[in-house]
C-alpha atoms as a printed R data frame, in Angstrom:
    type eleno elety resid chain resno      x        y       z
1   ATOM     1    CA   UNK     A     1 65.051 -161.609  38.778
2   ATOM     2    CA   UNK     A     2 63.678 -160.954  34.724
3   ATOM     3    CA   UNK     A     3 60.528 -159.900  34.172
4   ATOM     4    CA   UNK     A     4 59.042 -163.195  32.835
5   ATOM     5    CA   UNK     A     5 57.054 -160.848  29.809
6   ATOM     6    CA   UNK     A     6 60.227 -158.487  28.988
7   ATOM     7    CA   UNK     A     7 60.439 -160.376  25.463
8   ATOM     8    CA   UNK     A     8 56.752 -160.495  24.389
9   ATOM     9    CA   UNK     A     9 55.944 -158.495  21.633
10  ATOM    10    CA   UNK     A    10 52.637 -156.250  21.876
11  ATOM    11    CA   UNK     A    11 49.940 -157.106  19.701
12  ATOM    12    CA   UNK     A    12 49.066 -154.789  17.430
13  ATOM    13    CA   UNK     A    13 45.949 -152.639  18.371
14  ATOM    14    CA   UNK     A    14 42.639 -153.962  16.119
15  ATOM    15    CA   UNK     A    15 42.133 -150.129  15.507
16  ATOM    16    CA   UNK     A    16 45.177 -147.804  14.387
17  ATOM    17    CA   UNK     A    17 44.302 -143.701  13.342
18  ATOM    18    CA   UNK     A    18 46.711 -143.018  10.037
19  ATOM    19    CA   UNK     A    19 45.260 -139.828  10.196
20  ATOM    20    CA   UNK     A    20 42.314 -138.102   9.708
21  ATOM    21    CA   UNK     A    21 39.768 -140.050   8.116
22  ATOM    22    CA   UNK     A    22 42.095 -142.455   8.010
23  ATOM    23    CA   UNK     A    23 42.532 -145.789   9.893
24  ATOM    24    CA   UNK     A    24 43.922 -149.158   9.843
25  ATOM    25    CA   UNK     A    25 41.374 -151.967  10.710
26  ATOM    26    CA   UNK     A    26 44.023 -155.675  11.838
27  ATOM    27    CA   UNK     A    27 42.715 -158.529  10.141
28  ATOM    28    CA   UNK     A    28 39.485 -156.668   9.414
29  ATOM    29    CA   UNK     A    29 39.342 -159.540   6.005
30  ATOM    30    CA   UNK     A    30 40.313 -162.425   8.352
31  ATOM    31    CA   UNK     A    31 36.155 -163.603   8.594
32  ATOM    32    CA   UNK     A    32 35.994 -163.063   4.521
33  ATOM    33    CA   UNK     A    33 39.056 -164.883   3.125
34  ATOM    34    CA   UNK     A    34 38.467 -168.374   2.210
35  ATOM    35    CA   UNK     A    35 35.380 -167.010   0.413
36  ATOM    36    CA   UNK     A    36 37.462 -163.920  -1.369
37  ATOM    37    CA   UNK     A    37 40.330 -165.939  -2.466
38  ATOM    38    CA   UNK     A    38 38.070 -168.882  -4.112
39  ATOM    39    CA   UNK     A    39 36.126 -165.822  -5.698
40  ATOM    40    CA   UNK     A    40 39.818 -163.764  -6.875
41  ATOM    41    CA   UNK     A    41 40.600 -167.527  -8.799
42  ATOM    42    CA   UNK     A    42 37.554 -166.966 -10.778
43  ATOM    43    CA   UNK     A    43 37.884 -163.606 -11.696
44  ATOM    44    CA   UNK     A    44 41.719 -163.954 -13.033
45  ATOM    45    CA   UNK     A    45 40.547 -167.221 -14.828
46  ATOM    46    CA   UNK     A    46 38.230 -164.315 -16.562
47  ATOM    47    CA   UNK     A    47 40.668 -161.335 -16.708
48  ATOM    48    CA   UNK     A    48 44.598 -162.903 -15.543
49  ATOM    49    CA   UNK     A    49 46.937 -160.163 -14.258
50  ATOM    50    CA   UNK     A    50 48.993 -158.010 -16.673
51  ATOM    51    CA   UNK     A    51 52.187 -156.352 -15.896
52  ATOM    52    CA   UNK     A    52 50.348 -152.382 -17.584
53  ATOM    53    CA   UNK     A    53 52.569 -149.825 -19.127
54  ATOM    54    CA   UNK     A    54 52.626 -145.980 -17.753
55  ATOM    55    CA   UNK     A    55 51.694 -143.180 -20.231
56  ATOM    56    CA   UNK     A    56 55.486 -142.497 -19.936
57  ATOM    57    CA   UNK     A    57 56.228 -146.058 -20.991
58  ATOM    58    CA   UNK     A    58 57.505 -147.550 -17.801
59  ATOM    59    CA   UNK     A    59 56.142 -151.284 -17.300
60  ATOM    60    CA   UNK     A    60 54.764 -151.603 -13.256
61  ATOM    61    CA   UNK     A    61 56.184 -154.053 -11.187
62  ATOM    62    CA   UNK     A    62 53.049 -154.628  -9.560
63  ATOM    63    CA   UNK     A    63 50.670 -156.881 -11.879
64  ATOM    64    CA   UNK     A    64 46.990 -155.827 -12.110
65  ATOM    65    CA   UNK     A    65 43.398 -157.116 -13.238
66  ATOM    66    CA   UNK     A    66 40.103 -155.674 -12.062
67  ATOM    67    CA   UNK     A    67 36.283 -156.450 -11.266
68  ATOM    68    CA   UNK     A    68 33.340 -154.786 -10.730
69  ATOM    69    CA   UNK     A    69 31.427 -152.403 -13.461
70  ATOM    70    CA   UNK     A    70 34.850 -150.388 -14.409
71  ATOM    71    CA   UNK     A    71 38.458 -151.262 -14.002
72  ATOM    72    CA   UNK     A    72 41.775 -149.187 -13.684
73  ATOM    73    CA   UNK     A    73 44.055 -149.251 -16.727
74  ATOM    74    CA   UNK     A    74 46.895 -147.226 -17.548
75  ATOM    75    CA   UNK     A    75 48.885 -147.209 -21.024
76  ATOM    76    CA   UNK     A    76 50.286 -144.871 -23.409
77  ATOM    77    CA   UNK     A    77 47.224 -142.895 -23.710
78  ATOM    78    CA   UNK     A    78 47.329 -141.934 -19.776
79  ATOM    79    CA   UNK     A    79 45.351 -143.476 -16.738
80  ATOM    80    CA   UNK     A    80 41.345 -144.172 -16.946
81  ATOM    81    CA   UNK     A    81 38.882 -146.161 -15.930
82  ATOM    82    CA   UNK     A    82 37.681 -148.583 -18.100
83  ATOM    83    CA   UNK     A    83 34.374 -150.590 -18.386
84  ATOM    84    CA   UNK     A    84 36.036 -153.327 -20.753
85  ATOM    85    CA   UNK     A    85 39.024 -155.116 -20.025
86  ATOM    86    CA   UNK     A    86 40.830 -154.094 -23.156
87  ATOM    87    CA   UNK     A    87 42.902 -156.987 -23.339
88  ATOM    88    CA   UNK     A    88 39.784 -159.465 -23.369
89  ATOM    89    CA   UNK     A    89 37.816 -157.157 -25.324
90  ATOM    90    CA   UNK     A    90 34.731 -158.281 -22.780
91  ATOM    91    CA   UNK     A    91 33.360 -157.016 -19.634
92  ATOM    92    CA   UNK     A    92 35.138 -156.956 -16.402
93  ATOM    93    CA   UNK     A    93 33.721 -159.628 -14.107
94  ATOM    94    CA   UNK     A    94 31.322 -159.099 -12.111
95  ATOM    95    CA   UNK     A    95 32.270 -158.140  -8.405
96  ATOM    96    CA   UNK     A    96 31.697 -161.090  -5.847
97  ATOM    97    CA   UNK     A    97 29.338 -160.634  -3.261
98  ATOM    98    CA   UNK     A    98 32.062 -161.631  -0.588
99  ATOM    99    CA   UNK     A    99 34.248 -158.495  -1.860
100 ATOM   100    CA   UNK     A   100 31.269 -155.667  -1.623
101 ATOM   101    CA   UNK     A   101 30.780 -157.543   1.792
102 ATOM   102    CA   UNK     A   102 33.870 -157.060   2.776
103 ATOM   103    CA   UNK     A   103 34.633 -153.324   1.994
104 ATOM   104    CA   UNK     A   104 30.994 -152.225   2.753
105 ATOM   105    CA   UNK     A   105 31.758 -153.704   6.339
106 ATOM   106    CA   UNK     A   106 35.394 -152.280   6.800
107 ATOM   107    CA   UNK     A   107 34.391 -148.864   5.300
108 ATOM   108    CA   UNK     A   108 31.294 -149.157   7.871
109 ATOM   109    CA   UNK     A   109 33.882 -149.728  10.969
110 ATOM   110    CA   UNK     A   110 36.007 -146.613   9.718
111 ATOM   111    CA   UNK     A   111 33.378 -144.749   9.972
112 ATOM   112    CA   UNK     A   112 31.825 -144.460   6.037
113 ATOM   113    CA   UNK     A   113 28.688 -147.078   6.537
114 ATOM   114    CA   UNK     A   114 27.807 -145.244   3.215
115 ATOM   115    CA   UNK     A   115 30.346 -147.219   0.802
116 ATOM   116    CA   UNK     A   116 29.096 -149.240  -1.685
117 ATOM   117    CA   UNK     A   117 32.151 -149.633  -3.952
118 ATOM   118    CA   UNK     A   118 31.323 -150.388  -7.783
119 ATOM   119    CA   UNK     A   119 35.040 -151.353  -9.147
120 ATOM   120    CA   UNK     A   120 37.940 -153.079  -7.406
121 ATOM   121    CA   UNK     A   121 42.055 -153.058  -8.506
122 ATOM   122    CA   UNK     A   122 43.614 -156.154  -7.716
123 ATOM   123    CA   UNK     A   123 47.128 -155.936  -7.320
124 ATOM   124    CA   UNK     A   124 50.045 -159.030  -7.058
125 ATOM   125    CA   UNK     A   125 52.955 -157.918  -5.871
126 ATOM   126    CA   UNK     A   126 55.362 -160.784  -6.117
127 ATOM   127    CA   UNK     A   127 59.439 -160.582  -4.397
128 ATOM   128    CA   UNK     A   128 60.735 -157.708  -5.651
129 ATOM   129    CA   UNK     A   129 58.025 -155.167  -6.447
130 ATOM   130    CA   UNK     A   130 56.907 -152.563  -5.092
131 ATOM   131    CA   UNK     A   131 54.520 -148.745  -6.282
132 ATOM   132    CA   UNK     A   132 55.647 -145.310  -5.899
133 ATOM   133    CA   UNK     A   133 53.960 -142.846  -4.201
134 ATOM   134    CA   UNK     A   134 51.040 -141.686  -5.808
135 ATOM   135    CA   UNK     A   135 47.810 -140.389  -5.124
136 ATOM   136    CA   UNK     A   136 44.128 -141.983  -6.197
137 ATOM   137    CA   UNK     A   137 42.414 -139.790  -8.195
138 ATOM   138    CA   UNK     A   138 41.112 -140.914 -11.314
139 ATOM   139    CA   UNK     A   139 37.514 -141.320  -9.974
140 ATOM   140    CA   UNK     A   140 34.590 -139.061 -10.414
141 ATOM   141    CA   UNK     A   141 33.909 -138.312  -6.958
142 ATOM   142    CA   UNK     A   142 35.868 -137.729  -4.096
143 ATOM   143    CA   UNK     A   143 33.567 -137.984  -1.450
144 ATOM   144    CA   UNK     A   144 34.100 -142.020  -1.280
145 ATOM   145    CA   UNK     A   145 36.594 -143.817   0.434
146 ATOM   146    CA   UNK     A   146 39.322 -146.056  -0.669
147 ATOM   147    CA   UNK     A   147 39.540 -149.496   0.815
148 ATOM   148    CA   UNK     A   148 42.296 -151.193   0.890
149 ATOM   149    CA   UNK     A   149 43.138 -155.381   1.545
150 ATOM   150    CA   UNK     A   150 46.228 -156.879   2.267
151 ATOM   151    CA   UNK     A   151 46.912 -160.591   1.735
152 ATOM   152    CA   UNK     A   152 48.949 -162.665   1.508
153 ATOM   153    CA   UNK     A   153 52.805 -161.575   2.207
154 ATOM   154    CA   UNK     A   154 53.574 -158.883   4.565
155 ATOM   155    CA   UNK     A   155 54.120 -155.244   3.443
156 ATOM   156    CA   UNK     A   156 55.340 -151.772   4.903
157 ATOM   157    CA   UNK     A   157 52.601 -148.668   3.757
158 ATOM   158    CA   UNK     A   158 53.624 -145.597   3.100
159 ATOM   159    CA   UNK     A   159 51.151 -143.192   3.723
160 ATOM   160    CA   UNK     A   160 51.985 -139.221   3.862
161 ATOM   161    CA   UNK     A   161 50.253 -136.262   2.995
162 ATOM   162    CA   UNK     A   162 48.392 -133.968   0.460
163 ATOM   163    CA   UNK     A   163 51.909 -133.014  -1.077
164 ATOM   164    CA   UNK     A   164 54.594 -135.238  -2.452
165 ATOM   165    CA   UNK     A   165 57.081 -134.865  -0.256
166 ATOM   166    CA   UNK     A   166 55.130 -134.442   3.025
167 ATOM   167    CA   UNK     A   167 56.339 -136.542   6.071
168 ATOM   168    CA   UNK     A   168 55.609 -139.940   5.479
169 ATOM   169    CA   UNK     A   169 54.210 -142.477   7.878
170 ATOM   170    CA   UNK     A   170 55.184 -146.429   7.712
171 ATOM   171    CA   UNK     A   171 52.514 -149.024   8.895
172 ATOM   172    CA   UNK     A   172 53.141 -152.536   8.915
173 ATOM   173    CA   UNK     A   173 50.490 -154.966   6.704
174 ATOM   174    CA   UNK     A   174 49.774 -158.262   7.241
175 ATOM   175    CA   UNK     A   175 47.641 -160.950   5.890
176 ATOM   176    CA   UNK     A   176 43.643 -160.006   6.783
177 ATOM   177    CA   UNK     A   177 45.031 -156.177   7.584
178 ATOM   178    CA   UNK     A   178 42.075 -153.508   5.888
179 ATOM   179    CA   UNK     A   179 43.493 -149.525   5.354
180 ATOM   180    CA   UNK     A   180 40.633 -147.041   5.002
181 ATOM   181    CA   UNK     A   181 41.074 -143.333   4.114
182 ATOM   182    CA   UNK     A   182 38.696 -140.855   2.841
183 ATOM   183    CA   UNK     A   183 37.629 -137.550   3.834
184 ATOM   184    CA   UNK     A   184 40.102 -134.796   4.698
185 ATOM   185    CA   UNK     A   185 42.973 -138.114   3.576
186 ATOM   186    CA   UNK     A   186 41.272 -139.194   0.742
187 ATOM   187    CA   UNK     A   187 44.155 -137.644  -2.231
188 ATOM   188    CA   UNK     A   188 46.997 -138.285   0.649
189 ATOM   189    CA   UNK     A   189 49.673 -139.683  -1.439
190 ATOM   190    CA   UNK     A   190 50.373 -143.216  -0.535
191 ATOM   191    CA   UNK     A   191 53.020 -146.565  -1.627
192 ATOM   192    CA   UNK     A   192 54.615 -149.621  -1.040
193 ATOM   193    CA   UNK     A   193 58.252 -150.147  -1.343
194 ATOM   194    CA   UNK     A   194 60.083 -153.035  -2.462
195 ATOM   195    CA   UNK     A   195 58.224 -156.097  -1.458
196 ATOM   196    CA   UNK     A   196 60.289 -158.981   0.841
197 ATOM   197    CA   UNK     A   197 61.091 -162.359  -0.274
198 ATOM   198    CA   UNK     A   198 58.698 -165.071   1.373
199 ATOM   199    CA   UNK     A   199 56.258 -167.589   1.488
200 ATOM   200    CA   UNK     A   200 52.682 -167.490   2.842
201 ATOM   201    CA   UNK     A   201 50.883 -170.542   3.712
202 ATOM   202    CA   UNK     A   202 47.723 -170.170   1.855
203 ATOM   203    CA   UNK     A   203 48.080 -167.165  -0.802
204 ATOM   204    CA   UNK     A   204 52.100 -168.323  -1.604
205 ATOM   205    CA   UNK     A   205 55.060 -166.346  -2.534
206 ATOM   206    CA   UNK     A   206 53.522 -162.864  -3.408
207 ATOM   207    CA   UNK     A   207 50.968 -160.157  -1.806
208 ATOM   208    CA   UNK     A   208 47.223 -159.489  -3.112
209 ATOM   209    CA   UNK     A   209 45.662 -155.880  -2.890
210 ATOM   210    CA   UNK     A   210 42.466 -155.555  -3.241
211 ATOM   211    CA   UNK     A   211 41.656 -151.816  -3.773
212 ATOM   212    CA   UNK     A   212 37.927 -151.143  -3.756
213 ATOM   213    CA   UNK     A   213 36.828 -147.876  -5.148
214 ATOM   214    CA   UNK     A   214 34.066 -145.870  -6.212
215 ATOM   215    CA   UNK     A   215 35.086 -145.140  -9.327
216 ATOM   216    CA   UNK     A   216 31.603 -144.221 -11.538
């Protein structure tokens, strides 16, 4: 006679090591996402996503915008961060409460209950996109974390190691799932490969990253 349970999937666990310093926190943004996504409509109303050009010319897949007291831009004059949104000519806006929230209490659960992040890159990925490996290091300091929200459609992360072409480890994201690294992971390099057609019942047919840093 079957086993009545051979074709149930395991959940999961709410906890996953990545590696040192490193963890992945399931659906971690779950209790904050009504309140994040009515606040992400207000700050693209401010500053919409932009498709931004790489100091080698290449236009991202990904679109961007930012918030919080400096934003990520890249163009032909390299990668910075930026306390203007140069396309406005104004201010980023002003990070919600809901998002410092947020990564203040994931960063807390990975163990940094220090993390107060003071800029945040929003990322859409919509069918078809995707970012290379790369490492985060335009930021001042080293000694914060990087915080990272999935919503929206689901998502394979790469994450590997100090060196480009170290073994690389593939984690599956989903709506509500919250990546922390920092420490002896903070500059591991790190992507996303091409993102899966599909349709998500409240964000709709693309993926939100929010990237919270402490950039200043």
């Amino acid at each position: 006679m079957s086993d009545l349970f051979d074709n149930i999937v395991p959940l999961d666990p709410p906890f996953e090591r990545m590696a040192e310093g490193a963890v992945l926190l399931r659906g971690a943004a779950l209790p904050f996402e009504k309140k994040v996504l009515a606040a992400l409509d207000r700050i693209v109303e401010q500053s919409p996503f932009r498709h931004m050009v790489t100091p080698g010319g290449f236009i991202m897949s990904v679109a961007m915008t930012n918030c919080g007291a400096a934003g990520w831009v890249t163009d032909r004059s390299g990668y910075r961060y930026d306390r203007n949104d140069p396309e406005m000519g104004r201010p980023w806006p002003t990070m919600p409460d809901c998002f410092r929230e947020l990564a203040a209490s994931a960063a807390s659960n990975a163990g940094y209950p220090e993390f107060r992040p003071d800029a945040c890159l929003i990322n859409r990925y919509e069918p078809g996109a995707r970012l290379s490996l790369h490492q985060d290091k335009n930021e001042r300091d080293f000694a914060n974390p990087i915080v990272s929200v999935s919503l929206g459609l689901p998502a394979i992360f790469q994450f590997g190691g100090l060196k480009r072409n170290d073994p690389i480890r593939k984690f599956a994201l989903r709506h509500g799932d919250v990546a922390v690294w920092g420490g002896p992971s903070r500059l591991f390099y790190h992507g996303v490969p091409e993102l899966k057609d599909g349709m998500h019942e409240m964000v709709g047919r693309m993926r939100i990253n929010l990237t919270f840093r402490g950039a200043l």
